[in-house]
ZASEKOL-742883 format. One line per 4 residues: for each residue x, y, z of C-alpha. Coordinates in Angstrom, 1 decimal. Each point is the difference from the previous one (the first is absolute). Layout:
BEGIN
X:Y:Z | ...
***
This chain:
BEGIN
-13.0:36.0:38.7 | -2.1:2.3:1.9 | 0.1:0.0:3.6 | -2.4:2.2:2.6
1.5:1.1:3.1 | -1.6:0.9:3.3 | -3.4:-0.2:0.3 | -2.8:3.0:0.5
-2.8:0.4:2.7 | -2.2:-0.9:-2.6 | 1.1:-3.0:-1.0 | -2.5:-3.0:1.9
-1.2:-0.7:-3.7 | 3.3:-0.7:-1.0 | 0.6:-2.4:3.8 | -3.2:-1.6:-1.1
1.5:-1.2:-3.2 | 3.3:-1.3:0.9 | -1.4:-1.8:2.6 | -1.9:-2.0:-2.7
2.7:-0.3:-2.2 | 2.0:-1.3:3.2 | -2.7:-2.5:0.8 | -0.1:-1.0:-3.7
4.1:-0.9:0.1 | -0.8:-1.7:3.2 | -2.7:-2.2:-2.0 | -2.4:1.0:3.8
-3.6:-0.9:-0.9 | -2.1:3.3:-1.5 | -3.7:-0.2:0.2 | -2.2:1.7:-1.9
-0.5:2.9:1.8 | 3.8:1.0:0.7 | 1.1:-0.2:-3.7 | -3.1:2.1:-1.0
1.4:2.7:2.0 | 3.1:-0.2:-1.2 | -1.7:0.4:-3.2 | -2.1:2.8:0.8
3.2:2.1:1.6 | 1.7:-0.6:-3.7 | -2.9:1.4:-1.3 | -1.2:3.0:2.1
3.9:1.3:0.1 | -0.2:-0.5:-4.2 | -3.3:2.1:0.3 | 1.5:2.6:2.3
1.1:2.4:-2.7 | 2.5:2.6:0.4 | -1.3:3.6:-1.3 | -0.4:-0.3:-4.2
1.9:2.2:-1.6 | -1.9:0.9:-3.2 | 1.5:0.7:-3.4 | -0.8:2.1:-2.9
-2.6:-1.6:-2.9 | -0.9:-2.4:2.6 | 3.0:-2.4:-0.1 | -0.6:-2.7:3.4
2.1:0.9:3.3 | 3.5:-2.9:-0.3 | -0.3:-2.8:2.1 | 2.3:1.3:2.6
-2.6:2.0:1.0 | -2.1:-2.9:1.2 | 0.8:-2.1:3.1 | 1.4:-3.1:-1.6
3.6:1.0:-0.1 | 0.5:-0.2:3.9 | -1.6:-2.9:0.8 | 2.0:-1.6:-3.7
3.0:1.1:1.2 | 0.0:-1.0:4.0 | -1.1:-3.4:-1.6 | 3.1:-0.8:-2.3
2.0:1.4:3.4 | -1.6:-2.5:2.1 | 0.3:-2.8:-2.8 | 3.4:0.3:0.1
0.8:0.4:3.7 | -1.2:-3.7:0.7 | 1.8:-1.4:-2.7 | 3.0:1.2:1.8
-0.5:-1.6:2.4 | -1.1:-2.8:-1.3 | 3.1:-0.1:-1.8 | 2.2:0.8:3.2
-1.8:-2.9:2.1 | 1.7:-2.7:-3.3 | 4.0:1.0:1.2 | -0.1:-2.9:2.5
-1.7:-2.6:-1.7 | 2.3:-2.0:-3.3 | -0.3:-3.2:-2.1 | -3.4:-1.7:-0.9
-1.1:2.2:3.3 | 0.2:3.1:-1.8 | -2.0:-1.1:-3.5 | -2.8:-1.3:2.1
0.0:3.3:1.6 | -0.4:1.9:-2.9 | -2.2:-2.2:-1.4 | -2.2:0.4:2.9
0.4:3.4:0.4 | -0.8:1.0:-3.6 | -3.1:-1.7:0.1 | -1.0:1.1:3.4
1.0:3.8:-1.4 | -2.0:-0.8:-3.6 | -3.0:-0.9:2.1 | -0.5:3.1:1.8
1.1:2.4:-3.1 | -3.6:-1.2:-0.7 | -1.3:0.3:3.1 | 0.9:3.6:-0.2
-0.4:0.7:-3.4 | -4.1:-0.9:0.6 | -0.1:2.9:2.4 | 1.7:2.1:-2.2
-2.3:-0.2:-2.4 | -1.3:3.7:-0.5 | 3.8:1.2:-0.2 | 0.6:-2.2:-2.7
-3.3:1.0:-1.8 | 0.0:4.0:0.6 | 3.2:1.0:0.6 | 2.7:-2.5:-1.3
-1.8:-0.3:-3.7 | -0.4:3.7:0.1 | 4.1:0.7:0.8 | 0.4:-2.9:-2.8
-1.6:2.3:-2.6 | 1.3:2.9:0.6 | 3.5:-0.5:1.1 | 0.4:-3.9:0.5
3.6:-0.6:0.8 | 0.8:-2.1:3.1 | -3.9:0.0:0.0 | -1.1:-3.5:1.2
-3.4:-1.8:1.8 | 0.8:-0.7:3.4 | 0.5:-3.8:-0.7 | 2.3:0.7:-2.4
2.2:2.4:2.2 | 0.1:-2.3:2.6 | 1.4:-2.6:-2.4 | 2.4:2.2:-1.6
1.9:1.0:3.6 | -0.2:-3.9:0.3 | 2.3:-0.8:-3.3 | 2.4:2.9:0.9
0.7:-1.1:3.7 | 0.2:-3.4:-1.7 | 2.9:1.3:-2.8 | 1.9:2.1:2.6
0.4:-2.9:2.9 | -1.7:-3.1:-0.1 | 1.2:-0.6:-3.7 | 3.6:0.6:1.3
-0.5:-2.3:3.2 | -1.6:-3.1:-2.1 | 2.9:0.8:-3.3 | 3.2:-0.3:3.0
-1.7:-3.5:1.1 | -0.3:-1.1:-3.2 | 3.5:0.9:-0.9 | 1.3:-1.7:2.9
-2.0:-3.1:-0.6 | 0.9:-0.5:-3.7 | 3.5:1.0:0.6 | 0.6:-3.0:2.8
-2.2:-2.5:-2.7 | 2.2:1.3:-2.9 | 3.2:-0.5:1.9 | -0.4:-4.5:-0.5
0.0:0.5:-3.8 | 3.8:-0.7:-0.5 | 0.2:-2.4:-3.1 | -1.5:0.3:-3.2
-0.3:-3.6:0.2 | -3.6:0.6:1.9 | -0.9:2.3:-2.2 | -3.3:-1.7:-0.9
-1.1:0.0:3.8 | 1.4:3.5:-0.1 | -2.5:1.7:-2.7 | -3.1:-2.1:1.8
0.5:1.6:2.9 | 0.5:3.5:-0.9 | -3.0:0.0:-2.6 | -2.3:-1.5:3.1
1.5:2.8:2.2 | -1.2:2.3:-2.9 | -3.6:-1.5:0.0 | 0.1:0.0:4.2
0.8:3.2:0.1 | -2.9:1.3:-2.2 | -2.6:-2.1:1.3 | 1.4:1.4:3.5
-0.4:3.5:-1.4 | -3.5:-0.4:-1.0 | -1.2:-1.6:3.3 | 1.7:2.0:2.4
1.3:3.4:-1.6 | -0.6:2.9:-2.0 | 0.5:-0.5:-3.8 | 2.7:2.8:0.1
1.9:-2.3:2.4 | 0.8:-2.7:-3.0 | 2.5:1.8:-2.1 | 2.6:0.7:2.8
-0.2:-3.4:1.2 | 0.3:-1.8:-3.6 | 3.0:2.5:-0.9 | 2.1:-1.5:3.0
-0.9:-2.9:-1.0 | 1.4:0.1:-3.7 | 3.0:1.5:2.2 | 0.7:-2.4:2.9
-1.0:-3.2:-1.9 | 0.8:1.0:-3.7 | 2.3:2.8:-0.9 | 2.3:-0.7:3.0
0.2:-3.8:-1.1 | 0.1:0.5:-3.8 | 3.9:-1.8:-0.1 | -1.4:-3.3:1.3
-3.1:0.7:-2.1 | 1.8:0.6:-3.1 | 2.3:-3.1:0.8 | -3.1:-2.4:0.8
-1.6:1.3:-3.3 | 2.7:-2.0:-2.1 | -0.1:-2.9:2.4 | -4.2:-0.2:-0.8
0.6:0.4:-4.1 | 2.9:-2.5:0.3 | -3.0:-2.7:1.5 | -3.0:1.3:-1.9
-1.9:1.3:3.0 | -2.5:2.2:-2.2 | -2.2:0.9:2.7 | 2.7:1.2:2.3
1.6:2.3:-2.6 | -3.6:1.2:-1.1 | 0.1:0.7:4.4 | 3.2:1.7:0.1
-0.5:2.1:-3.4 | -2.9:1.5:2.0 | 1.7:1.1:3.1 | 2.8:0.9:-2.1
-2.0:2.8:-1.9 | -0.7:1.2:3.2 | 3.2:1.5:0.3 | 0.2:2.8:-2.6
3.0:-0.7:-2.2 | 0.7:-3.3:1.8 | -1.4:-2.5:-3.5 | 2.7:1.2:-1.9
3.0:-1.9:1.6 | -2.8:-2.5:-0.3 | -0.4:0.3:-3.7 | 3.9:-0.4:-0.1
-0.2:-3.1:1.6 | -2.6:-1.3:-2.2 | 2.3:0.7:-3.0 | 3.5:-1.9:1.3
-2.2:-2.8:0.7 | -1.8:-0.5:-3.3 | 3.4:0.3:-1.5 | 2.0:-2.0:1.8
-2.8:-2.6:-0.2 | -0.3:0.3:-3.8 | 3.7:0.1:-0.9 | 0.1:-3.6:2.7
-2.6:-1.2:-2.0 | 1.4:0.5:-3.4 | 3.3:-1.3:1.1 | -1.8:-3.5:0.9
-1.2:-0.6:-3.2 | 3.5:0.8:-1.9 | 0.3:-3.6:-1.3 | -3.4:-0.3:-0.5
0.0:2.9:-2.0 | 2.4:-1.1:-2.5 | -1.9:-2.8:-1.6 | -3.7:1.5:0.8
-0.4:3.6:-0.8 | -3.6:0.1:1.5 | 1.2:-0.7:3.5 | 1.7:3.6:0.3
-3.2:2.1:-1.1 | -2.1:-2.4:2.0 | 2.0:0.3:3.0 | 0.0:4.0:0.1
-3.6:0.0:-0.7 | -0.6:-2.4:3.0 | 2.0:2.8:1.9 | -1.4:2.6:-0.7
-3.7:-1.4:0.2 | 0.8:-0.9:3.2 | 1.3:3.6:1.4 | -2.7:1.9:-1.5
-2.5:-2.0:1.8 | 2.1:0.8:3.1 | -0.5:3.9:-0.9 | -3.4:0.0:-0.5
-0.9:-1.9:2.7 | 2.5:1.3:2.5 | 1.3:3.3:-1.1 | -3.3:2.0:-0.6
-1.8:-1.5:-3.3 | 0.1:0.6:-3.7 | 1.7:3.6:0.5 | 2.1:-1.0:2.1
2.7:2.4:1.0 | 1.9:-3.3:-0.2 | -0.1:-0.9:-3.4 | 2.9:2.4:-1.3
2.4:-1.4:2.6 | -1.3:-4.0:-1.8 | 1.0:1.5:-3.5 | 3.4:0.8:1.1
0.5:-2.7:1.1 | -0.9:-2.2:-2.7 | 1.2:2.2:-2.5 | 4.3:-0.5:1.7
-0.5:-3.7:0.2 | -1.6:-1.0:-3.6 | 2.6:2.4:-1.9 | 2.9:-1.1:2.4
0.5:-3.5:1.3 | 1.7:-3.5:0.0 | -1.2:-0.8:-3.2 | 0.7:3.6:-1.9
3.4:0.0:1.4 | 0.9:-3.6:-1.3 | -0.9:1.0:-3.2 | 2.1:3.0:-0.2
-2.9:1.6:-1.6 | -2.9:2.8:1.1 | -2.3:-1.5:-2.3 | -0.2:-3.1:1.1
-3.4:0.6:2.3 | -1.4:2.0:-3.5 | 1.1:-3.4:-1.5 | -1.7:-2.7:2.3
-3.1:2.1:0.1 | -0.4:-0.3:-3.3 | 0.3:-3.3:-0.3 | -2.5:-0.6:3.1
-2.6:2.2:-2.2 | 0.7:-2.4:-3.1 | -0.7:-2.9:2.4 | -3.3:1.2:1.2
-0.7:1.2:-3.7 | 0.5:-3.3:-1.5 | -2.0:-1.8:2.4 | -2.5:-2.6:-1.5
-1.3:-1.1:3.3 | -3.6:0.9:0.1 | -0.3:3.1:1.7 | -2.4:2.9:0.5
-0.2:3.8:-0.7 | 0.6:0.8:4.0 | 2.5:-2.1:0.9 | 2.4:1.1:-3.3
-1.0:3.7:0.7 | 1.0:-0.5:3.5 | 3.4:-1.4:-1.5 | 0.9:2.7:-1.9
-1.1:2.3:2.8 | 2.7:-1.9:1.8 | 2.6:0.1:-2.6 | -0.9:3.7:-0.4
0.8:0.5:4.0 | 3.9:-1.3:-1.0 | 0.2:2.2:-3.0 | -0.5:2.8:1.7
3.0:-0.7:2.3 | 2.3:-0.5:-3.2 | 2.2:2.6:-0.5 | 0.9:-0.9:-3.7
-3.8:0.1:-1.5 | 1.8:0.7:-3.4 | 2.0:-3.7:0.8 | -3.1:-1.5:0.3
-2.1:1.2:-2.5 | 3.0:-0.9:-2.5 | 0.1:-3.9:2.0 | -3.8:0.1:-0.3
-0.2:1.1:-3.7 | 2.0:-3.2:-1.0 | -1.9:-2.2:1.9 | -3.7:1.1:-1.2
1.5:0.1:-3.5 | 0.9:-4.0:0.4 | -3.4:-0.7:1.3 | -2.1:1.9:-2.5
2.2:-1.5:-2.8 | -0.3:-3.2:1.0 | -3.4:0.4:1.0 | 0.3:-1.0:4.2
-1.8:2.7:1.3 | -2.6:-1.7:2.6 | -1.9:2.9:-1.1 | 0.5:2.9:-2.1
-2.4:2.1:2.1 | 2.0:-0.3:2.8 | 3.3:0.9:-1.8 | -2.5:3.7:-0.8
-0.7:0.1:4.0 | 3.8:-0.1:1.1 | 0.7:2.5:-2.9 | -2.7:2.0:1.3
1.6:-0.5:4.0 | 3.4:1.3:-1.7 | -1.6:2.6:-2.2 | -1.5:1.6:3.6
3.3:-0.5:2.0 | 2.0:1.3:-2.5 | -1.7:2.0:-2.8 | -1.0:-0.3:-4.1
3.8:-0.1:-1.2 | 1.1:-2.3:2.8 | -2.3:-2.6:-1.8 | -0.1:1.0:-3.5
1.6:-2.6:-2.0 | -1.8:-2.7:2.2 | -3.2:1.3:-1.3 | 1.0:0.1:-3.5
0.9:-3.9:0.6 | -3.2:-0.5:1.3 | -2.0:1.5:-2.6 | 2.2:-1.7:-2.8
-1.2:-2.9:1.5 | -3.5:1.1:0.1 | -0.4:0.1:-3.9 | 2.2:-3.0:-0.9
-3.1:-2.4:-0.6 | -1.7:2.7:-2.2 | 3.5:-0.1:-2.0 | 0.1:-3.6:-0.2
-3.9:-0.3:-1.2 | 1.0:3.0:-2.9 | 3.0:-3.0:-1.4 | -2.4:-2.9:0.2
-2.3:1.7:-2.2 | 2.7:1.4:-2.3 | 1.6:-3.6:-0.1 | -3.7:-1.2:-1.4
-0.6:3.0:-2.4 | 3.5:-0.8:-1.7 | -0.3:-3.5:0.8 | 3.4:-0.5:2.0
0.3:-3.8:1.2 | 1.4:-0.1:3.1 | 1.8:-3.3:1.1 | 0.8:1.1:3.5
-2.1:1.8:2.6 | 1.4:3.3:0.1 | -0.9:3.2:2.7 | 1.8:3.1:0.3
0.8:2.9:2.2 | 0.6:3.2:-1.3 | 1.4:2.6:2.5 | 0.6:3.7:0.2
3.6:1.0:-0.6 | 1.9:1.5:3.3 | -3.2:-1.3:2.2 | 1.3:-3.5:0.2
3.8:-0.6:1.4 | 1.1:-2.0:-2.9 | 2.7:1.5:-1.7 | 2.8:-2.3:-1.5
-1.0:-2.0:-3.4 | 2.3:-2.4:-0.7 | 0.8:-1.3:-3.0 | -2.3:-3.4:-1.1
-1.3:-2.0:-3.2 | -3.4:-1.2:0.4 | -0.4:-3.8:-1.2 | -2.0:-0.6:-2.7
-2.8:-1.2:1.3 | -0.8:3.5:1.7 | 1.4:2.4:-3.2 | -3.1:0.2:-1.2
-1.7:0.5:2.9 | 2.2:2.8:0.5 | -0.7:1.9:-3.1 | -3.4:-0.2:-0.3
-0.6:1.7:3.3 | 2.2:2.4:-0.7 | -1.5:0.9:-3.5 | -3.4:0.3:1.5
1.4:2.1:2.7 | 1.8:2.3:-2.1 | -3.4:0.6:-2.5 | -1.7:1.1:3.0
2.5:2.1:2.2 | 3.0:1.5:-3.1 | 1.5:2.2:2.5 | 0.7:-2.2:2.4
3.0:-2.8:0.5 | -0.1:-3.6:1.2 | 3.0:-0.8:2.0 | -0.1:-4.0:0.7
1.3:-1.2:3.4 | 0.7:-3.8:-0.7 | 2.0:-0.8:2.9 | -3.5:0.8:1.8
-2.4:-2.3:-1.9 | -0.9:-3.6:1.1 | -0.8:-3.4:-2.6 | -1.8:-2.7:0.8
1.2:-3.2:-2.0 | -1.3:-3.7:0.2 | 2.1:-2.6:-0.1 | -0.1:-2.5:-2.7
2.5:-2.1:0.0 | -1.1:-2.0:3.0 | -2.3:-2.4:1.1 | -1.3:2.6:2.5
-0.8:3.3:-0.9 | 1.0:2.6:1.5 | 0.0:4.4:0.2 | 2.9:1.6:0.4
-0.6:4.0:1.4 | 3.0:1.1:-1.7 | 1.1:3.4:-0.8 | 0.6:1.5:-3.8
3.9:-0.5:-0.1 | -0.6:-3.3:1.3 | -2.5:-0.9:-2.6 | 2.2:0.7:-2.3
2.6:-2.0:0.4 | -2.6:-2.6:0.9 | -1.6:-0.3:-3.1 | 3.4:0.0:-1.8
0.3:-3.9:1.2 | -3.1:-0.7:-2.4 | 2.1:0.2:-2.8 | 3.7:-1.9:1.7
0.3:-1.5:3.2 | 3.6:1.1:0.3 | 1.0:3.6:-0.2 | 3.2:2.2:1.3
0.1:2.8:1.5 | 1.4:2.2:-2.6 | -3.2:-1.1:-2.8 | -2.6:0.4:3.2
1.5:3.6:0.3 | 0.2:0.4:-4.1 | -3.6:-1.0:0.0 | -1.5:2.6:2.8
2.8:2.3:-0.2 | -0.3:0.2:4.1 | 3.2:1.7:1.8 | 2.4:-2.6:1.6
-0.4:0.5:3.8 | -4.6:-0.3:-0.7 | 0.7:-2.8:-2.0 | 2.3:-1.8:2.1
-2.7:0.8:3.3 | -2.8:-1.5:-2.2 | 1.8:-3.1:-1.1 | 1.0:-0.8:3.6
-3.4:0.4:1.4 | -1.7:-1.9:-2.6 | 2.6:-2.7:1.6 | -0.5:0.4:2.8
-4.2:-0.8:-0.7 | 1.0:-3.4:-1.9 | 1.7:-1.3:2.8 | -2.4:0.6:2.2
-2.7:-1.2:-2.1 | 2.0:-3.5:-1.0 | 0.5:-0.7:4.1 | -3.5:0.8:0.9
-1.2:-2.5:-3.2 | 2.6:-2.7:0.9 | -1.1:-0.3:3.4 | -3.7:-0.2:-1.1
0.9:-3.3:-2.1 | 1.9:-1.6:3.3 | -3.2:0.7:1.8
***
């Protein structure tokens, strides 16, 4: 700051001009006449110039040499000099008092800048731009200097006087939030005191006034309250209040550092919620192994629609906190623990996905993609993949075999969703089960036509699936004789397979096959789905209606306990079927 002391015997241009400018602050009338003076004085004192010093190969004299710098400086002096004391006449006067005094004040003081900058005019034109280019620093229009002492008088006192209020205010307002209970009426009010106090800013004071203000603010109402805050945040996710937690995660963030005891919060509740969940549906569980799959998938549908919505969107900071959660409570709960076993949620997934796979309800292309998008969400939580894809293998192997796939395009899409989760080898062998599938019916067309060209008669319908060794999780072969009636069928397929593929073995998996017979001993016909073994014996009764146990066994040469298991079940069928039939004839 530049300030002129004492004045000269030569100074009644410069008493002209501060009694202008002091008429200006006083907002006195000025006619014409008196403010064209005052423009004349700025312009015949700017015109008075000092002896020119000249400078070799005709450089210009520097603009100090002119007599703009006096009148520039006693200016900025006198600019500042009434804000002083504008600022000293504010000690006595507090409250609402004070902001409609600066407001009035800084438009009063914003009104005459003008004012005086329109008498100014010549300065600005000839010797401010001139300073500006050669040395501007500090170098400003007279508007703009005026405005400038304005915002640092502001910073230095009045910033201070309206920041203590404030504090005050908010401290006395913060002071009647004492239970997390109102925690909801809590976050309303502070995010209206947040709006108030900007709106406040804009109307009444300087833009530089806002940051001070907001940061006590986030300290009074926020960072000094965080405990209740923190305790009213698991009170709002206990009762579902979405909006309020998408209200408090902002004022939260506020705070630097303060979301991450948040975050921690977040996580105990998702898994003390999942692990409550999954030990209601224990029973359940036992008899239906959809229910558990279901149930986390509910959960966790549910919580990451409270992140994005609440917690800061799709990239939500949030998000790691909901995998750690759901991660501890699917690998470690009521149900794993009963079982004794860390596979069991490996297990029950797998059998979920078998569920959905088997499905022959009409459905479409988006709603089973968003299904296995949803089973994929629990896979990823499974610790034991390698569990799961050995669970999984089995299953998928039943329901190609037996052919009850809803659709074997969207077996190919959840290999695909494992294949990017987990990698080529994860999902190897699936794929090789898959595409043995894929050329089974050109396989089966190649026999028909052999069968014609060597004339082979048939009796029964006949289809078979050859797989790739080690791809499919069959293993044991036990030891069997095929009846009769399917010998032949036997060794003409393998003959013709054998001509066209000579390095290659067929290894025959009975115990996996399935019959179909038809009953024709009764009045009413009916199909029996049976599988090979039990064919076998089956058939046997065409030729004696009594048999033992020992000449059944002689005949299929099937081990003891597979026999025995067969036998009983076949048992079990009759019964079944002889109650059902003798209460049709009562009816």
């Amino acid at each position: 700051m530049t300030e002129i002391h004492g004045q000269s015997a030569n100074d009644e241009w410069w008493i002209d001009i501060k009694r202008g400018i002091d008429q200006c602050y006083q907002l006195q009338a000025m006619p014409t006449a008196p403010y064209m003076q005052l423009y004349n004085q700025v312009y015949k004192h700017c015109a008075s110039a000092r002896p020119l010093q000249f400078y070799p190969n005709g450089n210009m004299p520097q603009p100090d040499a002119f007599g703009g710098r006096e009148l520039y400086n006693r200016l900025e002096s006198q600019f500042y000099t009434h804000l002083i004391e504008l600022r000293d006449s504010a000690n006595d006067i507090h409250g609402d008092d004070l902001i409609r005094f600066y407001k009035t004040s800084w438009e009063k003081y914003n009104f005459s800048s003008k004012v005086i900058n329109g008498f100014c005019h010549y300065i600005n034109q000839y010797w401010v731009k001139r300073a500006q280019q050669d040395n501007g620093t500090n170098i400003y229009d007279i508007f703009t200097v005026n405005e400038n002492q304005s915002i640092i008088l502001t910073r230095s006192s009045h910033i201070f006087l309206v920041v203590r209020e404030s504090k005050q205010f908010y401290i006395c307002e913060a002071a009647k939030f004492t239970s997390a209970d109102s925690i909801s009426e809590y976050l309303k009010q502070v995010a209206q005191r947040l709006t108030e106090e900007e709106h406040r800013v804009k109307s009444y004071l300087h833009s530089s006034t806002l940051g001070s203000l907001l940061f006590i603010l986030d300290d009074v109402l926020i960072r000094n309250k965080l405990d209740l805050i923190y305790a009213g945040a698991e009170i709002l996710l206990r009762n579902d209040k979405n909006q309020d937690l998408a209200v408090l995660f902002t004022l939260v963030s506020r705070v630097p550092g303060a979301i991450e005891k948040l975050k921690e919060i977040v996580e105990k509740h998702i898994y003390l919620t999942g692990l409550q969940a999954i030990k209601s549906i224990a029973e359940t569980a036992r008899t239906d192994v959809n229910v558990y799959s279901t149930k986390i998938i509910e959960i966790y549908n549910k919580y990451i629609s409270i992140v994005h919505e609440c917690f800061g969107g799709e990239r939500s900071s949030f998000i790691p906190a909901l995998d750690r959660a759901c991660s501890k409570f699917i690998n470690k709960n009521a149900i794993v623990e009963a079982c004794g076993t860390s596979t069991k949620s490996a297990e029950l997934l797998a059998r979920y996905s078998d569920t959905v796979l088997k499905s022959k309800k009409v459905i479409n292309d988006a709603d089973m993609t968003k299904q296995l998008k949803e089973i994929m969400v629990v896979f990823n939580y499974i610790d034991d993949k390698d569990a799961f894809q050995n669970f999984y293998r089995r299953l998928l192997a039943e329901r190609l075999v037996y052919e009850l796939s809803a659709s074997i395009d969207y077996e190919k899409m959840m290999i695909t969703e494992l294949k990017v989760k987990c990698g080529f080898f994860y999902t190897s062998k699936l794929q090789k089960m898959i595409e043995d599938m894929d050329i089974q019916e050109s396989l089966r067309a190649q026999y028909r036509q052999y069968c014609v060209e060597n004339r082979l008669r048939n009796t029964v319908n006949f289809s078979i699936v050859v797989l790739t060794t080690h791809a499919w999780p069959f293993t044991t072969v036990f030891e069997f004789t095929l009846p009769l009636e399917l010998t032949s069928l036997w060794t003409n397929f393998t003959k013709f397979y054998r001509e066209r593929h000579k390095n290659r073995k067929l290894t025959w998996f009975h115990q996996y096959a399935r019959c179909e017979l038809h009953t024709n001993f009764t009045k009413t016909k009916h199909i029996l789905q049976v599988s090979t073994y039990q064919t076998a014996i089956l058939l046997l009764y065409n030729d004696s209606l009594e048999l033992t146990i020992a000449e059944i066994q002689d005949e299929t040469k099937l081990e003891d306990e597979i026999l025995l298991e067969i036998i009983c079940i076949l048992i079990q069928s009759g019964n079944r079927s002889h109650n059902e039939t003798s209460k049709n004839s009562k009816a």
